[in-house]
C-alpha positions in Angstrom: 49.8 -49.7 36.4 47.4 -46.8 36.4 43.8 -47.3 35.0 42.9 -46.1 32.0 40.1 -43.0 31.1 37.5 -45.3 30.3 37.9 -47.7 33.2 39.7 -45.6 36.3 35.5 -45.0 37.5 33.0 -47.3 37.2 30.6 -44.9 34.8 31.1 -45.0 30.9 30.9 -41.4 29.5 31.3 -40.2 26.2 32.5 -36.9 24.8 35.0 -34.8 22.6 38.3 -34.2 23.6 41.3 -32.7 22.7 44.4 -34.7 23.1 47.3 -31.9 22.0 48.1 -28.4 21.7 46.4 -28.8 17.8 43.6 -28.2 19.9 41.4 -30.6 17.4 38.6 -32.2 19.1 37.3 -35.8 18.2 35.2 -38.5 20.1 36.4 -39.4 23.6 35.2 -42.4 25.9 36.1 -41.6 29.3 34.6 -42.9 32.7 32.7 -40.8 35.5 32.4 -41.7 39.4 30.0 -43.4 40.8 27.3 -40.8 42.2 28.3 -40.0 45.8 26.2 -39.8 48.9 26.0 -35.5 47.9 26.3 -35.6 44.4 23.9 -35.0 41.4 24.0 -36.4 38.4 22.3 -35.7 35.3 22.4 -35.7 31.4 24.0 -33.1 29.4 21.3 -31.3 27.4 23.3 -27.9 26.2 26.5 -26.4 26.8 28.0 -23.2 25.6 31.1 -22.4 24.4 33.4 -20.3 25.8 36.1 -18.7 25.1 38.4 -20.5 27.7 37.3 -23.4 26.1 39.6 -22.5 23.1 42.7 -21.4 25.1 42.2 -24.9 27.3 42.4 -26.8 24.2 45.4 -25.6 22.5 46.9 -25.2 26.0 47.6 -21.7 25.3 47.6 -20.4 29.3 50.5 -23.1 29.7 48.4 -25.3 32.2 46.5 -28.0 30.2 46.2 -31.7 31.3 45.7 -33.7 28.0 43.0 -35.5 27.2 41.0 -32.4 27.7 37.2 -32.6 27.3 36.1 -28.4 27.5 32.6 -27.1 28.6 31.8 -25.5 31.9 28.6 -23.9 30.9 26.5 -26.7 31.3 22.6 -27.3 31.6 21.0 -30.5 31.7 18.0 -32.6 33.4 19.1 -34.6 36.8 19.1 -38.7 36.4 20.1 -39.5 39.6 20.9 -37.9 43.1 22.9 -39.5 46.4 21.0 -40.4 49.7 22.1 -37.0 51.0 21.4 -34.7 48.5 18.6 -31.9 49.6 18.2 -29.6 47.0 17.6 -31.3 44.2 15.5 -34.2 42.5 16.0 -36.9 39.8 13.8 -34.8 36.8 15.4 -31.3 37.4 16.8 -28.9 35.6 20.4 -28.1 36.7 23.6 -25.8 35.5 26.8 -26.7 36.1 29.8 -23.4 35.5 33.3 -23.5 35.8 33.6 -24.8 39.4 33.2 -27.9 40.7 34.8 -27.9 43.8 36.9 -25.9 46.7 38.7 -26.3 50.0 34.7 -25.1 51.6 36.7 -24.1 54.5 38.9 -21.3 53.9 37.7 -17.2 54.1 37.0 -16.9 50.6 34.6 -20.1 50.9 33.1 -19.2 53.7 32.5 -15.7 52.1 30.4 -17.7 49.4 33.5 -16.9 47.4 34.7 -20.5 46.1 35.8 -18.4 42.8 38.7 -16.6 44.8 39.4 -20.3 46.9 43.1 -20.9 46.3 41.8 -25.0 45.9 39.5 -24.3 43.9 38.7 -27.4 41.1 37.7 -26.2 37.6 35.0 -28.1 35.9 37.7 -29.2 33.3 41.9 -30.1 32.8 42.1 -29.5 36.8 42.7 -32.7 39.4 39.3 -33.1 41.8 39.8 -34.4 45.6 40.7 -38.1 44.7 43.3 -37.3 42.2 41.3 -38.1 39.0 40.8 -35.6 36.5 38.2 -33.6 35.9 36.2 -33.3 32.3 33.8 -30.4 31.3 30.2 -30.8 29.2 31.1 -31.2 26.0 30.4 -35.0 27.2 26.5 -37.1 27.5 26.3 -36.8 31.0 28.1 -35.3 34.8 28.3 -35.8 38.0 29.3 -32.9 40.8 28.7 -32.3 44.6 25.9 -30.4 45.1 27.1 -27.6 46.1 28.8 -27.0 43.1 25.1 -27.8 41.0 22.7 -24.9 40.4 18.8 -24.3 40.6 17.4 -24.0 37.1 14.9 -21.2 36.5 11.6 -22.8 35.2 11.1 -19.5 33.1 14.9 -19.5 31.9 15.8 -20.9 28.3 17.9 -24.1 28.9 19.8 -23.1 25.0 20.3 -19.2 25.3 20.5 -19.4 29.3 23.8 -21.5 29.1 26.1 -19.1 28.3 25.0 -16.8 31.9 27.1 -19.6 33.5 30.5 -18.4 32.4 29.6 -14.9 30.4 27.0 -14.3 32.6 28.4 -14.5 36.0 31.8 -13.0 34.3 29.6 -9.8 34.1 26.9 -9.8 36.7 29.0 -9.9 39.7 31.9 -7.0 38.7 28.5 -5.0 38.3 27.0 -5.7 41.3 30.4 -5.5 43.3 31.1 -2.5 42.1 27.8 -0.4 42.6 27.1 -0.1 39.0 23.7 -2.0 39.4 21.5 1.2 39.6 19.2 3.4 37.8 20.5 5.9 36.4 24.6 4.4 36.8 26.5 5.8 33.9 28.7 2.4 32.5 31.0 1.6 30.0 31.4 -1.9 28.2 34.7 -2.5 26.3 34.4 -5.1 23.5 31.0 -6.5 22.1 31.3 -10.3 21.8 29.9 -13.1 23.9 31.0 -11.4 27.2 30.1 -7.7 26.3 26.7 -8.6 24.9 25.6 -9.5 28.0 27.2 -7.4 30.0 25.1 -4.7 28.1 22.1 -6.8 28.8 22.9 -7.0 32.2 23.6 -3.1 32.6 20.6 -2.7 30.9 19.0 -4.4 33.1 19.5 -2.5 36.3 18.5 0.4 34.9 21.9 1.8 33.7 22.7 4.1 31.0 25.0 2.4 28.5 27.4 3.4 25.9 29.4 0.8 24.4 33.2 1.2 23.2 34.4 -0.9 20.1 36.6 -1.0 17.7 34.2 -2.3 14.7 31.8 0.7 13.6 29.8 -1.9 12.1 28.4 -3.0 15.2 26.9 0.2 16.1 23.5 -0.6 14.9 23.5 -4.1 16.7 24.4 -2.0 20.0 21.9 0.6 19.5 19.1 -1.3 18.3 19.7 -5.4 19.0 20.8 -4.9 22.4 19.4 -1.4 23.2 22.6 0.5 24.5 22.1 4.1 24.8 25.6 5.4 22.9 28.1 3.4 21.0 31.9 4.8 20.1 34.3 4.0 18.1 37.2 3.7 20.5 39.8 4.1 17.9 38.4 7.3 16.9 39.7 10.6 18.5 36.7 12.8 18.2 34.3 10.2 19.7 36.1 9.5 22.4 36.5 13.0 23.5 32.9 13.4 23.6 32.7 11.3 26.3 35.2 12.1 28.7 35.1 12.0 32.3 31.3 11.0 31.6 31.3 7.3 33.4 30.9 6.0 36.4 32.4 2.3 36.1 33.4 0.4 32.6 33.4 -3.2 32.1 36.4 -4.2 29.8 36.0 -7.7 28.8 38.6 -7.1 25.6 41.3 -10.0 25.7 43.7 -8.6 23.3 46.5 -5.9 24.3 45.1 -2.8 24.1 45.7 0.6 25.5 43.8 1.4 29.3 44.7 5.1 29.4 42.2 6.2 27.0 39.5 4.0 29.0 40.5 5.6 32.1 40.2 8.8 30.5 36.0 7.9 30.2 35.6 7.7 33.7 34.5 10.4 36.4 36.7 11.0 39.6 36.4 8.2 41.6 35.2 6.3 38.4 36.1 2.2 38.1 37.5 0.3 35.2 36.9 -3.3 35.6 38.7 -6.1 33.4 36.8 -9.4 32.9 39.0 -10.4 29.6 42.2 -11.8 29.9 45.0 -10.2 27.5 47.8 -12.9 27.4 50.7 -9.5 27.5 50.9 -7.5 30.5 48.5 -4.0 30.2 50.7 -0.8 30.6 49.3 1.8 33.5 50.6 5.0 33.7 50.1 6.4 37.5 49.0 9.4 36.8 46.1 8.0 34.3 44.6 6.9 38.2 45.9 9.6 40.6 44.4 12.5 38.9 40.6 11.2 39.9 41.4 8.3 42.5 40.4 6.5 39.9 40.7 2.6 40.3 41.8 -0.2 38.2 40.0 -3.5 39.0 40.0 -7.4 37.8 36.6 -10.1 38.5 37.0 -13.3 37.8 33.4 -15.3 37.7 31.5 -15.5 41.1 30.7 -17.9 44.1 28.2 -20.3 43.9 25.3 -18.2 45.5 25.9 -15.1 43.2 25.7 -17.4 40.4 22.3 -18.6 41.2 21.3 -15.2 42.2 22.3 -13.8 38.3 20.3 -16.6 36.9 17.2 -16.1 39.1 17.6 -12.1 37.7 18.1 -13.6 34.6 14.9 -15.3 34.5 13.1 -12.5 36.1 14.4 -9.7 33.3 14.6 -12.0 30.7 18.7 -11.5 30.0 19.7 -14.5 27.8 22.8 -14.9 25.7 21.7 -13.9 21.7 23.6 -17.9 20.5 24.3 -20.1 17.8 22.7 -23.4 18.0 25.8 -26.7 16.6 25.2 -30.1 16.5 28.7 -31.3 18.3 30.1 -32.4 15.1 30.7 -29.0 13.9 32.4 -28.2 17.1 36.4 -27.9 15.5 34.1 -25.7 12.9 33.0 -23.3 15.8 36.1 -23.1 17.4 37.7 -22.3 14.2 35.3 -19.3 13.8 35.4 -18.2 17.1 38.9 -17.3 16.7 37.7 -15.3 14.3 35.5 -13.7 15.8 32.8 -15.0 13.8 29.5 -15.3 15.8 26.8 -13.3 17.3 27.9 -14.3 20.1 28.1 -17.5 21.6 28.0 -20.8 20.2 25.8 -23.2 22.2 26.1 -27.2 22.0 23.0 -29.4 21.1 24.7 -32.0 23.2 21.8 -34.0 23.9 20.5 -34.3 19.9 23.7 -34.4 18.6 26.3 -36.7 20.7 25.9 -40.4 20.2 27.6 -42.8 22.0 29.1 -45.5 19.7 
């Protein structure tokens, strides 16, 4: 007879889970593993909420294992660490994104590139190495390999730095891959929500020259004057988007609805990069010659390895790049969700885990 949630390890969690495609989540009392001779543990303090989170709960990519317990942008302080454990100490502050473990022997691994590991283990709804399942930070407390556990920034916000762990990366590493991390780099960012916020911050931060695309001309002042984005266009709007033509070097598309890439591709320079980080659930249509005329080329990122990751947070802390959140008790977390489908929040949602989850 298999072991139930709360007794199949020997560590009592708690959390909120959802349990069908409603995608409703209530309280949840699940077990952890003990802490392994490389593993970290430590007590959930914040953890943002993304996107993925949503589609994970209603099972809306087709892959969900029920009872699902979301979160994989996780910060908290370290309670306990296993005999070989070297990087980190029982007092620490720690981030935890969506990975928690690979095959650490195949190229992409060994390219510091667990992200693109065929085995890799999402921090949520995914199996781990012995067969259990794994559950995400909208819980009191985790336990990963070290490897998997990141460094956090003593000058980094533990509440408005969460986010960087999933919208962050998501954004950071398509810029840096791509050589659009330089002064004076002309780049486009599709869509301004909890991914394109910070991918202007980002952009901002290395020095490029920004305009952002959206479809909502009401967010041209929080573009031009929150976030300090040197243009802003109305992507639905024929005049505007002629006026930037073949005037970017790279753009960052983090839109997850259908929408139209010919236009977009129409922005870019010869040679010029568009870049999806948002995942429409429909195919995209590409017309050839929208890419042959200008060698133009049509790219996808998805996160980043472990070492990037803690490379964008240490820029993070050094630039000051944060996510602009929404503090919630976890109570009001069906609430958020709710609202984030609509996109209703500038922009991210964050989880007062440690104030607001008590055990029963």
């Amino acid at each position: 007879m298999a072991k139930s949630h709360e007794n199949e390890h020997p560590i009592k969690a708690y959390g909120y889970a959802s349990r069908d495609t409603s995608g409703v989540l209530s309280p949840f009392t699940f077990s952890r593993r003990a802490t392994g001779d490389k593993d970290v543990r430590f007590k959930v303090l914040y953890c943002g909420i993304c996107h993925s989170d949503l589609h994970f709960a209603k099972n809306e990519w087709g892959f969900t294992t029920y009872p699902v317990v979301p979160g994989h942008e996780i910060v908290g302080v370290v309670t306990e660490v296993g005999s070989k454990v070297e990087k980190f100490k029982v007092g620490g502050y720690v981030g935890v994104g969506c990975l928690v473990g690979s095959c650490r022997s195949c190229q992409s691994c060994a390219s510091d590139l667990e992200n693109y590991c065929p085995k890799q283990i999402l921090t949520y709804s995914v199996p781990y190495h012995d067969g259990t399942l794994t559950y995400g930070g909208y819980s009191d407390h985790m336990v990963a390999d070290e490897h998997f556990v990141l460094t956090w920034p003593e000058n980094l916000p533990l509440d408005s730095g969460a986010p960087l762990l999933c919208a962050g990366i998501t954004t950071y590493s398509p810029l840096r891959h791509f050589g659009l991390d330089k002064p004076g780099v002309k780049v486009g960012v599709v869509g301004l929500g909890g991914l394109g916020h910070v991918a202007v911050k980002f952009a901002k931060a290395f020095g490029a020259e920004v305009t952002v695309f959206s479809t909502t001309p009401a967010k041209k002042q929080e573009a031009l004057e929150g976030l300090k984005a040197d243009h802003f266009i109305v992507s639905k709007d024929p005049e505007q988007m002629q006026s930037a033509a073949s005037s970017l070097d790279g753009i960052i598309d983090t839109v997850s609805a259908t929408h139209p890439l010919g236009p977009l591709l129409s922005m870019l320079k010869p040679h010029g990069k568009l870049v999806l980080v948002g995942a429409p659930e429909k195919p995209l249509e590409l017309a050839a010659f929208s890419i042959i005329m200008g060698r133009k080329i049509v790219a996808g990122s998805a996160i980043g390895g472990i070492k990037e990751t803690q490379e964008m947070l240490d820029f993070a802390a050094e630039h000051g790049v944060t996510a602009d959140i929404e503090l919630i008790p976890i109570d009001y977390v069906n609430t958020a969700m709710d609202r984030l489908l609509k996109s209703d929040v500038r922009y991210r949602f964050v989880i007062d885990v440690a104030k607001s989850l008590k055990a029963p």
